[in-house]
KOLVO-121963 format. One record per residue (C-alpha): residue number from 1; residue in one letter; x, y negated, z. Coordinates in nm, 3 decimals, decimal comma, padded with zeros to 5 digits, m for minus. Layout:
BEGIN
DRENDO | i | aa | X | Y | Z
DRENDO | NUM | A | X | Y | Z .
...
! end
This chain:
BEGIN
DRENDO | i | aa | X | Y | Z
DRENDO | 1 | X | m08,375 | 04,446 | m15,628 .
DRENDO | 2 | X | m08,118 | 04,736 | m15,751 .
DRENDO | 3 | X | m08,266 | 04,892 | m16,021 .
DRENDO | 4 | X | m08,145 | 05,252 | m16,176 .
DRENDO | 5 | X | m08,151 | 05,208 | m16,550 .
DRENDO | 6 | X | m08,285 | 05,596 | m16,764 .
DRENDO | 7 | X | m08,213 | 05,643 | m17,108 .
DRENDO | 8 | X | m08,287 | 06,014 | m17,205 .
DRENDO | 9 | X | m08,136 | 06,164 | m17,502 .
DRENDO | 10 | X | m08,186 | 06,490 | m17,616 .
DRENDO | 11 | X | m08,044 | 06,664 | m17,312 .
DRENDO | 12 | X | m07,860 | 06,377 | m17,101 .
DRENDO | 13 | X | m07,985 | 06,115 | m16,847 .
DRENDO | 14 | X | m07,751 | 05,783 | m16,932 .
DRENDO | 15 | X | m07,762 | 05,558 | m16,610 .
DRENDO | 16 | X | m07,701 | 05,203 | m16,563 .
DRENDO | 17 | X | m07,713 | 05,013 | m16,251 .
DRENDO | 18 | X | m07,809 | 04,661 | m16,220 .
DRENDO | 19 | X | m07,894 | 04,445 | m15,907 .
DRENDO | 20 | X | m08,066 | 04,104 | m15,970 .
DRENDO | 21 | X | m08,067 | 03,855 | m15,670 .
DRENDO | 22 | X | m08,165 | 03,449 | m15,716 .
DRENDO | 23 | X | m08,154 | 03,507 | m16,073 .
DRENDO | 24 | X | m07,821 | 03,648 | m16,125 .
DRENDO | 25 | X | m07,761 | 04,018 | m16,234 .
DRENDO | 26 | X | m07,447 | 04,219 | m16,123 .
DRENDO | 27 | X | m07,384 | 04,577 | m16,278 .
DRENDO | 28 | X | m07,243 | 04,768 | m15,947 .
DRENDO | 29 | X | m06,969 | 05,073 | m16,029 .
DRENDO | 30 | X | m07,099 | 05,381 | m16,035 .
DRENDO | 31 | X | m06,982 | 05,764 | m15,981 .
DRENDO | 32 | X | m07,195 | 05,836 | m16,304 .
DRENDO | 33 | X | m07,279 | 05,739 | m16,629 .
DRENDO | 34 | X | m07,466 | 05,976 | m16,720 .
DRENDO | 35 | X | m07,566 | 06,386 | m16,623 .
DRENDO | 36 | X | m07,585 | 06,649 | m16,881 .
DRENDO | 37 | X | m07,789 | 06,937 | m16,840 .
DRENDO | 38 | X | m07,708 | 07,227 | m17,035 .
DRENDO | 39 | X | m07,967 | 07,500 | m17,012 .
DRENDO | 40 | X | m08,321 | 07,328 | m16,938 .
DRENDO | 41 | X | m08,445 | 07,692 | m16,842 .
DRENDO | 42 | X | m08,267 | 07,772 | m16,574 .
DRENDO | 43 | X | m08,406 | 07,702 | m16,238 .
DRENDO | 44 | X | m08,076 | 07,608 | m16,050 .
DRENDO | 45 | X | m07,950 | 07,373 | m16,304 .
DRENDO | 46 | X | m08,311 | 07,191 | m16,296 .
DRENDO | 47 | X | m08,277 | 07,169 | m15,932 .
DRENDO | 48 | X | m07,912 | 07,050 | m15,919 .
DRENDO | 49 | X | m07,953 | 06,797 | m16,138 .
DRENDO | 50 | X | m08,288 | 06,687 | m15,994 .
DRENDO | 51 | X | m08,093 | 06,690 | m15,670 .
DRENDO | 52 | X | m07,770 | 06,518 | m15,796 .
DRENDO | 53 | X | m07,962 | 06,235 | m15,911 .
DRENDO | 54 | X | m08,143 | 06,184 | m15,573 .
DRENDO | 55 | X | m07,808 | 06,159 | m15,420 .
DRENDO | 56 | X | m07,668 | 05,901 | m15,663 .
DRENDO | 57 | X | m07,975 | 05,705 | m15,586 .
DRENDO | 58 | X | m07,978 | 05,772 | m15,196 .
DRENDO | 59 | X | m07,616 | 05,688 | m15,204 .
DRENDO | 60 | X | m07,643 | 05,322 | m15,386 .
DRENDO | 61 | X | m07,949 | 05,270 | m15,210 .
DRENDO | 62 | X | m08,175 | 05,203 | m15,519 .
DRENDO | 63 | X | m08,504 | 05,055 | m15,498 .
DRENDO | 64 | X | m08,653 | 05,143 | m15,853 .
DRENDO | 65 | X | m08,589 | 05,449 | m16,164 .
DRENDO | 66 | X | m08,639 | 05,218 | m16,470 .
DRENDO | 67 | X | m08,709 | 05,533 | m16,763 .
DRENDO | 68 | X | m08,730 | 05,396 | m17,131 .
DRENDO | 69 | X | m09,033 | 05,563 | m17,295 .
DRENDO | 70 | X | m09,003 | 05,840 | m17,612 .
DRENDO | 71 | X | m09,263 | 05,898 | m17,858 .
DRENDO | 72 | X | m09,412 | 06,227 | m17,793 .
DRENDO | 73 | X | m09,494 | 06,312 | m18,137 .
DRENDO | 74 | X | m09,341 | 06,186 | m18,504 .
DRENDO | 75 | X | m08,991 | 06,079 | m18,660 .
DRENDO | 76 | X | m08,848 | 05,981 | m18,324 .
DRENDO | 77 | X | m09,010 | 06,184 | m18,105 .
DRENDO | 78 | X | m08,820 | 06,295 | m17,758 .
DRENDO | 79 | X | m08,724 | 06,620 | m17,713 .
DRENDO | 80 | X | m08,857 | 06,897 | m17,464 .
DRENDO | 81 | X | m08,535 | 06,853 | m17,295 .
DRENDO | 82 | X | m08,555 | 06,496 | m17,213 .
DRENDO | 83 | X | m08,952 | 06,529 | m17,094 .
DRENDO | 84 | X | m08,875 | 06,805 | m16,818 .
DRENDO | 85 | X | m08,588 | 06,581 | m16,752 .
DRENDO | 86 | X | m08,786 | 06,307 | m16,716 .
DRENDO | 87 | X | m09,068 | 06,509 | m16,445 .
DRENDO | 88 | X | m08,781 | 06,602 | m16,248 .
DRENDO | 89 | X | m08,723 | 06,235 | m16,181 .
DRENDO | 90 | X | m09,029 | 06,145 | m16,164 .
DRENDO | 91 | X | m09,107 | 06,382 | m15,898 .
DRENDO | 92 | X | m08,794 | 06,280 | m15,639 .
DRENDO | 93 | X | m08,961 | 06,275 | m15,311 .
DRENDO | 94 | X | m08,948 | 05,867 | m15,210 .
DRENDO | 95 | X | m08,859 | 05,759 | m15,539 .
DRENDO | 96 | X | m09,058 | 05,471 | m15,745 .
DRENDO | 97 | X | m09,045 | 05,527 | m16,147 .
DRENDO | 98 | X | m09,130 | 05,251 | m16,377 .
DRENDO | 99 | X | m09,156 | 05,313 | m16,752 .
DRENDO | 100 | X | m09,069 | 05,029 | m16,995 .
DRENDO | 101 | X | m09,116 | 05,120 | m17,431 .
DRENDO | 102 | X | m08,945 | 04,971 | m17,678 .
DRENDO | 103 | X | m09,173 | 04,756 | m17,796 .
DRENDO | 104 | X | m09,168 | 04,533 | m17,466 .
DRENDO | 105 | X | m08,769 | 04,526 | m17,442 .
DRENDO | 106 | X | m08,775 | 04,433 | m17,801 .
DRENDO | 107 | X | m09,027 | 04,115 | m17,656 .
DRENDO | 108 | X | m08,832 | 04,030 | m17,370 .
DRENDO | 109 | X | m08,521 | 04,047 | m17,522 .
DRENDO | 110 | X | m08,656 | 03,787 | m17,755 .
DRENDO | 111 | X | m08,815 | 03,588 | m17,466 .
DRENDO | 112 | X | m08,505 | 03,606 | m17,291 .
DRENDO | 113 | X | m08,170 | 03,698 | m17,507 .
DRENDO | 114 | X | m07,852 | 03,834 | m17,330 .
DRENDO | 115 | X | m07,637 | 03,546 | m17,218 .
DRENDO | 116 | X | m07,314 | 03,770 | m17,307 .
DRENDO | 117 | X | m07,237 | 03,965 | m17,573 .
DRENDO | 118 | X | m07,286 | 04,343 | m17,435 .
DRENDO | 119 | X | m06,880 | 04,453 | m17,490 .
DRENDO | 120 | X | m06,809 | 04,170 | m17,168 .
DRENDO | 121 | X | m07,070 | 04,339 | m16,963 .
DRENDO | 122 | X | m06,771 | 04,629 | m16,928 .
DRENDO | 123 | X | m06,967 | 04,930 | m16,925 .
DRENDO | 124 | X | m06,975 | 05,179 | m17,238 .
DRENDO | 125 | X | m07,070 | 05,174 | m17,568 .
DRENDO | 126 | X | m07,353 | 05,456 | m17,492 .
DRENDO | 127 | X | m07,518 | 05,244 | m17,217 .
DRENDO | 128 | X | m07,610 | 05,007 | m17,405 .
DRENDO | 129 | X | m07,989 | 05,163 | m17,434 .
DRENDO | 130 | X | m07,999 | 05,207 | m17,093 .
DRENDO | 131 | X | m07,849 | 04,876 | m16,989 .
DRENDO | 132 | X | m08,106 | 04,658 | m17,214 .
DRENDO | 133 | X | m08,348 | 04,861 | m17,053 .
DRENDO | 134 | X | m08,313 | 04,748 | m16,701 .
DRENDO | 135 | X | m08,196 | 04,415 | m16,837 .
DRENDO | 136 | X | m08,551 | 04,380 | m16,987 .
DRENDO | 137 | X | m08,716 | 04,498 | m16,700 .
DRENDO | 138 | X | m08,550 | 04,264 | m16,413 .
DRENDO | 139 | X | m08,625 | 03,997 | m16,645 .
DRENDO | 140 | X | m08,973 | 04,000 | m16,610 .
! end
């Protein structure tokens, strides 16, 4: 299964691909880290980034959108931003969205603990969220 790890921030999608096969995971390169969108009002830039992402998915032929969940209200609540981003995934003709929270990653992290440390895993610093994400869900 190739899985497309979502982290959303404020007003950026951070990717990270993983495949998992017999048990073993392998983080694929990718074109993208992560897409920016810079004014959530306007129509074109919802629709190019809603289309961009379809592409990167189309093009590495994943299977799944893995989208870590935000509290909608309180301290560390997500942003307006990061919800429309969100729909606009979620509604990509063909596409199958999962959501994980932080609460389970936190349990199957514990269940089953990364192997390396996250610096040998060679992606960056700011994936991290996104790469425990679709770590915790492959490990199901």
């Amino acid at each position: 299964m190739k899985i497309c790890a979502v982290e959303l921030r404020s007003n950026e999608a951070v990717i990270c691909l993983l495949t998992q096969s017999n048990g073993l995971f392998d983080l694929p390169e990718c074109r993208a880290q992560k897409f920016i969108m810079q004014d959530s009002m306007d129509n074109e830039q919802m629709r190019n980034f809603q289309q961009t992402f379809k592409k990167l998915l189309d093009d590495y032929q994943i299977d799944r959108v893995v989208i870590r969940t935000r509290e909608t209200r309180g301290k560390f609540a997500g942003s307006a931003i990061g919800f429309k981003l969100e729909a606009a995934i979620q509604l990509i003709d063909g596409v199958e969205v999962d959501f994980i929270s932080s609460q389970e990653i936190k349990q199957k992290l514990k269940r089953n603990p990364l192997a390396i440390e996250f610096r040998a895993t060679g992606l960056r610093q700011f994936q991290e969220a996104a790469f425990m994400t679709g770590y915790a869900y492959l490990g199901k």
